[in-house]
N, C-alpha and C positions, 0 to 999 in steps of 0.2 A: 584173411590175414590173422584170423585169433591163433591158429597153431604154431604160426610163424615164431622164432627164434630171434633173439637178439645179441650181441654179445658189448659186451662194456669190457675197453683196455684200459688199465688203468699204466700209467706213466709216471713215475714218482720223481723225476730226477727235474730240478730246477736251477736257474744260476744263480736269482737269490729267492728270498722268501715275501709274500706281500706280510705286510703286519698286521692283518685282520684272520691271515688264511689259518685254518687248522687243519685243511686237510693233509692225509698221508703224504708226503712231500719231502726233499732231501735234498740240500745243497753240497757242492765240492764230493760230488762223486758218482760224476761225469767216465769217468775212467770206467765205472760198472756198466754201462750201457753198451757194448760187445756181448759178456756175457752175461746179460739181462733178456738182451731182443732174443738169444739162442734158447735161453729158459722158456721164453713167450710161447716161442714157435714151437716146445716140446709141449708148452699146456695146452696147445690150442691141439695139435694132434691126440692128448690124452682125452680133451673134451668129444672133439668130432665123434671116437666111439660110441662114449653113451650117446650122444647126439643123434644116431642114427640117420633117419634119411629128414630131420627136422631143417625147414628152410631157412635160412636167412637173410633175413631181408634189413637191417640195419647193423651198421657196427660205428662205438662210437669211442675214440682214442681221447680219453683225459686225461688228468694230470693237478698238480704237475704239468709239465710244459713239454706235451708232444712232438711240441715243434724244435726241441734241440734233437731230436732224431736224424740222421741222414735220411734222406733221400730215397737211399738203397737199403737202407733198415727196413723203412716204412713199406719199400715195395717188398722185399723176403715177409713181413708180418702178411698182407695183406694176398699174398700170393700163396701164402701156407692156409691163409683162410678157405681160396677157391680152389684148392686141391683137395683139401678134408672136408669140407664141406657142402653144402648143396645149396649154391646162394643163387638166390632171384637177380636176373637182369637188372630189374631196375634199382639194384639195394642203397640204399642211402648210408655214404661211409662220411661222416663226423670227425675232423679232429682240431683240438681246441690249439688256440697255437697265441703268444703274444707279437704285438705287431711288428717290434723292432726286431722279430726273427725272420719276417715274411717279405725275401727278396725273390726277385724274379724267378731266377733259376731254378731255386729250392721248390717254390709253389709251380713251376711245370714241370719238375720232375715227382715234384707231390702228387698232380693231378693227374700226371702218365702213370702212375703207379695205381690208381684207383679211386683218390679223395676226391670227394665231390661235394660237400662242404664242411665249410669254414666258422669254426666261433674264435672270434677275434675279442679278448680280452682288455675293454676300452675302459670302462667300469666309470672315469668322468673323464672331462675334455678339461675341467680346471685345474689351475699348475696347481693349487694350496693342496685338493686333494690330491693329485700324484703323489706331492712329494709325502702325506701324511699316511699315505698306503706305501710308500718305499717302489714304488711302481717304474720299470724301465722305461717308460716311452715318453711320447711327447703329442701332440696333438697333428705335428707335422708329419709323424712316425705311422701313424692309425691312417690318414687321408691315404699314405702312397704304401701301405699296406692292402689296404682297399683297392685304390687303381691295379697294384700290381695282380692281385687274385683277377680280379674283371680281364685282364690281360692274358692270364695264366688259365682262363675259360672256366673260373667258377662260377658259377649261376647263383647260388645258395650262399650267401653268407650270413651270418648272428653275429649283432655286435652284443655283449652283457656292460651291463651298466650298474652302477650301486648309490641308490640314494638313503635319505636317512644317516650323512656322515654328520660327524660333528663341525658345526660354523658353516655347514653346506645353507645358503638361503634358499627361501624358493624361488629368487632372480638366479640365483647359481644354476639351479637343478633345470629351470627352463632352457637357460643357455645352453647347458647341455644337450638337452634335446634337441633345442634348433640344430646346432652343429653336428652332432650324430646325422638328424634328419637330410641336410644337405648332400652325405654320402650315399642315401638311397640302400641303407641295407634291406634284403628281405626279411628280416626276423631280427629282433630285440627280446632281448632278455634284462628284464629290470628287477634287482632284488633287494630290500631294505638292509640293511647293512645288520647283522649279528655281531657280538661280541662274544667270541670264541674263548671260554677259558684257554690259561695260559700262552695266547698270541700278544706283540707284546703291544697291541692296539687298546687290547681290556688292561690290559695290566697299568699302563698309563691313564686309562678314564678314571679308574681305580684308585691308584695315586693321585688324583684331580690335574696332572699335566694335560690333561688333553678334557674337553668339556664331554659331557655324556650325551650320545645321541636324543635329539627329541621327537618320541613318537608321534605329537599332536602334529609335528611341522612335516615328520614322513607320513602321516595320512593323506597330509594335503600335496605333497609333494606327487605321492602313487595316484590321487584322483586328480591331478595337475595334467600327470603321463596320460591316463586313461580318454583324456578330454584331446589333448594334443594331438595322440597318435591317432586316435578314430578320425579327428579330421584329416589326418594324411593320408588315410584311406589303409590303414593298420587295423584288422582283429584282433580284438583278445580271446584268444581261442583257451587258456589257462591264466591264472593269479597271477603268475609272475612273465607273461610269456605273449606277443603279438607279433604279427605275420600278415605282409601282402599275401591274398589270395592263393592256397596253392602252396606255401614255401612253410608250411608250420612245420616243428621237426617230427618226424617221424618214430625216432628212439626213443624220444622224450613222452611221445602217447604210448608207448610199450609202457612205461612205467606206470604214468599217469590210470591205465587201464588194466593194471596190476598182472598184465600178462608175461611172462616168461623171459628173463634175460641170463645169461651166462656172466660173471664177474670173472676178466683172469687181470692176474697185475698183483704186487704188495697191496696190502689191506683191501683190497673190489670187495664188492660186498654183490653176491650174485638170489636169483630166485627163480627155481625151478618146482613146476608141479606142486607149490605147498611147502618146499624144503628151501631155507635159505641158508647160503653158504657167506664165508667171509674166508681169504685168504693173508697168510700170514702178512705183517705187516714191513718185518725188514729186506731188505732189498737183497741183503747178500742170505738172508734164509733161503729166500724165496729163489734167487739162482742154486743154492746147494740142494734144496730140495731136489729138483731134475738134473742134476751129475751125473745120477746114472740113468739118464735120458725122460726116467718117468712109467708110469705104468698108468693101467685103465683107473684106479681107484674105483670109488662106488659111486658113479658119478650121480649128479653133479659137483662131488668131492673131488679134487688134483690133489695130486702128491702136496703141494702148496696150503692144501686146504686148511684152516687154523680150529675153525668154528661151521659146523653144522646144526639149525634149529630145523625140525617141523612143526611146522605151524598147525595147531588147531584149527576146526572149522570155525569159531567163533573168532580168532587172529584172522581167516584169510578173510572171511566177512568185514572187520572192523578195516583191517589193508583195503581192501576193495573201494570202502566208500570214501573212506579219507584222500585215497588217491583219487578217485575218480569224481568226487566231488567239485575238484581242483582245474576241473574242466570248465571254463564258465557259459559254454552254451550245450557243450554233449552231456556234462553231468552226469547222473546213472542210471541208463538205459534198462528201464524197470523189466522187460522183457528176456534181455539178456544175463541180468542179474538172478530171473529165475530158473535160465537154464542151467548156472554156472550154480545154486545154490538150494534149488529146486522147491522155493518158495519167496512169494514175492517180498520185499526188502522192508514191504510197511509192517509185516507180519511180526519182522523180527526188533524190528526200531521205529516202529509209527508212532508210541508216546515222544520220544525225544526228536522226531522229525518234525511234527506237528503242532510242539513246543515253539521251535524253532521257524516252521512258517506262519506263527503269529506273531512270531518276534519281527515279520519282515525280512529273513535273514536266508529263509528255503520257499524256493516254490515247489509243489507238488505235484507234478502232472500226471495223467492216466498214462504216458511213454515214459517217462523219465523225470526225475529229481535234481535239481541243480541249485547252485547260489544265487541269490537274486546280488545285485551290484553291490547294495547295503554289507550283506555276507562273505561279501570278499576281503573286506577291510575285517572281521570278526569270524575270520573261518577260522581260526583255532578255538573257538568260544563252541563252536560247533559240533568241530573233530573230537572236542576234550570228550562228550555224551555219548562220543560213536565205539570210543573204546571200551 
């Protein structure tokens, strides 16, 4: 699977905005998404070229909110995939969606089109935080979003979660988890909540309207999760990331394992061979761009493309570990790391690893290097020496 292909859509259009979010994103213009999806389907033809006969085996529709796409959008994008492309049987197609979108119909004609899972946007099950994230749903919203996927024949769903809010207890954050747990998702995503320059979430802590997250009480919150989920019979297979047996995301270890993905969409940020690309960020650039259908560019470059870096060897090395560190039992596969870098990883970082596995915070093994549990709550303490 190392040669294998991934691709990232990115979907910017939403009906409103959360007030933490900063990503690329774009309300009240909804009217663009006709000629957005036609834009899509010209990059995805521009990329297949350079692409050559490279497999694809996951593709993952974020956002932004995928899930205001029709139907028949969703199946022209994903249908233009297996035309240009050389995709593996079993490929794992992702697309992130909120719950108050996800009615019967919509999620079987999502599923006949190709999707085969689901990250469903639940982030808490308490009304204070909905309403302090400006969040559409309701807890009643999420439960029969769930049933209706399980009906609609998805197997795979992710519910993401966000602890670390402000006034969130650690009685709140458990209830949470029980409630999520009830649903029986395959995969959780749990992430400590950031304060995004200019989202107006910071901007408010800021102004003191709203109190500032507390990291001591999100530590114990995340080794709260870590304790809960292991006994529900959940891996943490990544930092932020657990999985029944079997159902960890697939696109998500492309990244993690710094392997090769395609970015198309406003602002995607893509990684091929050593070269990382970002495409432009506004939405009607990014349709004007392919007006005149598009051409090969120099791929991994589109017509679309804003920003191209090649990374240095010392960049894909310091990429490599940070990502792959982030794995909390694969870690980095000291053997693998020498084929990809043609000497082993102590050679290049053994002072600051070895720092670090007296701190407690790395184990060192003769196969591989990973976080010990300690190291997970202090992996950016880590990551900082690996740059």
């Amino acid at each position: 699977m190392s040669h294998s292909l991934s691709l990232y859509l990115h979907i910017p259009f939403c009906m409103s905005k959360c007030t933490y979010c900063a990503f690329n994103t774009y309300t009240r213009l909804e009217h663009l998404i006709p000629p957005f999806v036609e834009a899509m389907l010209a990059e995805l033809r521009c990329c297949a070229v350079g692409a050559g006969g490279r497999t694809v085996h996951t593709v993952f529709l974020g956002g932004g909110t995928p899930s205001l796409l029709q139907a028949e959008q969703l199946a022209d994008i994903l249908r233009t995939i297996n035309l240009c492309f050389n995709v593996c049987a079993d490929v794992e197609v992702t697309l992130e969606a909120n719950p108050n979108d996800l009615n019967r119909e919509w999620l079987a004609a999502a599923f006949d089109a190709g999707v085969n899972r689901l990250s469903i946007g639940v982030q808490s099950t308490q009304a204070r935080d909905l309403r302090l994230f400006a969040r559409r749903h309701d807890n009643d919203q999420v439960a029969q979003a769930v049933l209706n996927a399980r009906q609609a024949g998805f197997g795979l769903v992710n519910l993401d979660l966000i602890y670390g809010v402000p006034e969130q207890s650690l009685a709140d954050w458990e209830r949470t988890l029980a409630e999520v747990l009830l649903l029986k998702p395959g995969h959780l995503s749990l992430y400590a909540l950031s304060l995004e320059a200019g989202t107006p979430l910071q901007e408010w802590v800021a102004r003191g309207e709203v109190a500032a997250p507390d990291d001591d009480l999100a530590a114990d919150q995340y080794e709260l999760a870590s304790e809960i989920l292991a006994a529900a019979g959940y891996r943490q297979y990544e930092i932020s990331n657990w999985a029944l047996p079997g159902q960890e995301c697939r696109h998500n270890l492309q990244y993690w394992r710094n392997l090769d993905w395609l970015g198309l969409g406003p602002g995607a940020h893509g990684h091929v061979a050593g070269t990382r690309t970002r495409t432009c960020l506004s939405p009607r650039e990014y349709i004007e761009s392919f007006n005149g259908g598009g051409d090969r560019a120099n791929y991994p470059a589109t017509p679309a493309t804003e920003e191209v870096v090649h990374l240095t060897r010392k960049e894909r090395i310091s990429e490599t570990l940070i990502m792959g560190l982030r794995l909390t039992e694969e870690g980095i596969g000291r053997d693998e790391f020498s084929r990809r870098f043609g000497e082993d990883v102590t050679n290049i970082f053994g002072d600051e690893l070895r720092a670090h596995e007296r701190r407690g915070l790395l184990e060192i093994r003769r196969d591989r290097i990973r976080l010990r549990p300690a190291g997970r709550l202090l992996a950016n303490q880590v990551f900082r020496d690996l740059v």
